[in-house]
VEXPA-877321 format. One record per residue (C-alpha): x, y, z; residue in three letters. Coordinates in steps of 0.02 Angstrom, whole numbers, plus 50000, padded with zeros to 5 digits. Example, Ala and Ser with C-alpha at 12.3 -4.5 7.8 and 13.67 -1.06 7.14 Angstrom:
BEGIN
506154977550390ALA506844994750357SER
end
This chain:
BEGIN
500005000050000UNK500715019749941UNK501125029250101UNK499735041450048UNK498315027950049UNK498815022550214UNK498595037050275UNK496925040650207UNK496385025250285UNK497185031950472UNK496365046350448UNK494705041350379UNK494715031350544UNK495515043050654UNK494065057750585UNK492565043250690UNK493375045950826UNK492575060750847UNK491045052150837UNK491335036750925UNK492415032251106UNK494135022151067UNK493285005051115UNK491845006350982UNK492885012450857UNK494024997050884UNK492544985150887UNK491974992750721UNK493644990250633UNK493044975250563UNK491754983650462UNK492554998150403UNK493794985650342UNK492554972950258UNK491544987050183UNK492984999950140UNK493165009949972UNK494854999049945UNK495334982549978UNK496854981650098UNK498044965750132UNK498274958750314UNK499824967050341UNK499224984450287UNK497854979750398UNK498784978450542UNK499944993350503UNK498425005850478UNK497664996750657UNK499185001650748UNK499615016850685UNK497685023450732UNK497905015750924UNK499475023150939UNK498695040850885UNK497105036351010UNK498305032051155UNK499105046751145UNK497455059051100UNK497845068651260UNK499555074151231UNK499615078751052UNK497985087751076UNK498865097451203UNK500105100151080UNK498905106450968UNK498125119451068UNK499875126751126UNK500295127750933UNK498505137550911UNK498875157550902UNK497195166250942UNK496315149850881UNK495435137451000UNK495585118950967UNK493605116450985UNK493485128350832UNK494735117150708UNK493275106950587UNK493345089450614UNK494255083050460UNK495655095850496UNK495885088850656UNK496175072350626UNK497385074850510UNK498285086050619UNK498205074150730UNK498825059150653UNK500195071550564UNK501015075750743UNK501075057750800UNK502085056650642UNK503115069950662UNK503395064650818UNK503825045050801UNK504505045750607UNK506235049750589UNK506695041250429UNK505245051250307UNK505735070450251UNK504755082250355UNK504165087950183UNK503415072450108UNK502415071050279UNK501815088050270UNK501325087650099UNK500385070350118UNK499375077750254UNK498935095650156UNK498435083950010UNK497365074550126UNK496555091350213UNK496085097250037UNK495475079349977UNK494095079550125UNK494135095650231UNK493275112450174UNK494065128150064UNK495695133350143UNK495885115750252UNK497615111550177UNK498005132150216UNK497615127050389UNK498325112150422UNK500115116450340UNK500105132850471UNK499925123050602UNK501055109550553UNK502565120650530UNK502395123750705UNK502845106450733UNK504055106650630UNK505085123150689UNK504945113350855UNK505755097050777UNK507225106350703UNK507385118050863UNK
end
C-alpha cells in the first residue's frame, strides 16, 4: 500500500473518533475494513490498526500540543477533518524519523484538501510548521 493511501485510511478512521469512544471504534474496525472503498492486505491491515491506536493512546498529549501551537485559535473551533489529520500528522512527526519532514507535510495538506473544506490544507500546513520549527529547534 502507497504511504498516501495508508494514511487516508488512518485518517478516515482517526476523523470517527470524533464520533465514537476508542473501544467502539476498535470494535467497528472490522466493518470499516470489510466494507471499505479499497481492499487492503493483512499486513496493511495491521499497520493502519496500529498506527490509529497509537494516535488514540496518545489523543491527550498531542491535543495538548495542538492547542499550545494555536495563536488566537481554539482547538474546539478546528473542523473535524482538519483535526484528525493534524492529529495523526504530529504523532508522525513525532515518532518518524526516517520520512522528510516535507513528504509528511505535503501528504497531510493533500489529505486536508481531499476531505476538509476551502482553505483546510491552508490550515493544516500553518499549524504543522509549528511542529516542525519545534522538531528542528
Amino acid at each position: 500500500m502507497k504511504q498516501r493511501a495508508f494514511k487516508e485510511q488512518v485518517f478516515k478512521l482517526l476523523f470517527r473518533a470524533e464520533f465514537n469512544t476508542k473501544e467502539e471504534l476498535l470494535e467497528q474496525l472490522p466493518f470499516y475494513f470489510e466494507a471499505g472503498d479499497m481492499t487492503v492486505s493483512e499486513e496493511d491491515r495491521g499497520k493502519i490498526e496500529e498506527r490509529l491506536t497509537a494516535v488514540l493512546d496518545n489523543l491527550p498529549q498531542i491535543d495538548a500540543q495542538i492547542a499550545s501551537k494555536l495563536k488566537n485559535w481554539k482547538p474546539e473551533r478546528i473542523g473535524k477533518v482538519e483535526l484528525a489529520v493534524i492529529r495523526m500528522t504530529a504523532y508522525e512527526l513525532q515518532t518518524d524519523t526516517k520520512t522528510p519532514v516535507g513528504l509528511i507535510i505535503n501528504d497531510a495538506v493533500e489529505i486536508a484538501k481531499k476531505f476538509g473544506q476551502d482553505g483546510a490544507g491552508q490550515f493544516v500546513n500553518g499549524v504543522l510548521a509549528s511542529f516542525v520549527q519545534d522538531r528542528e529547534s
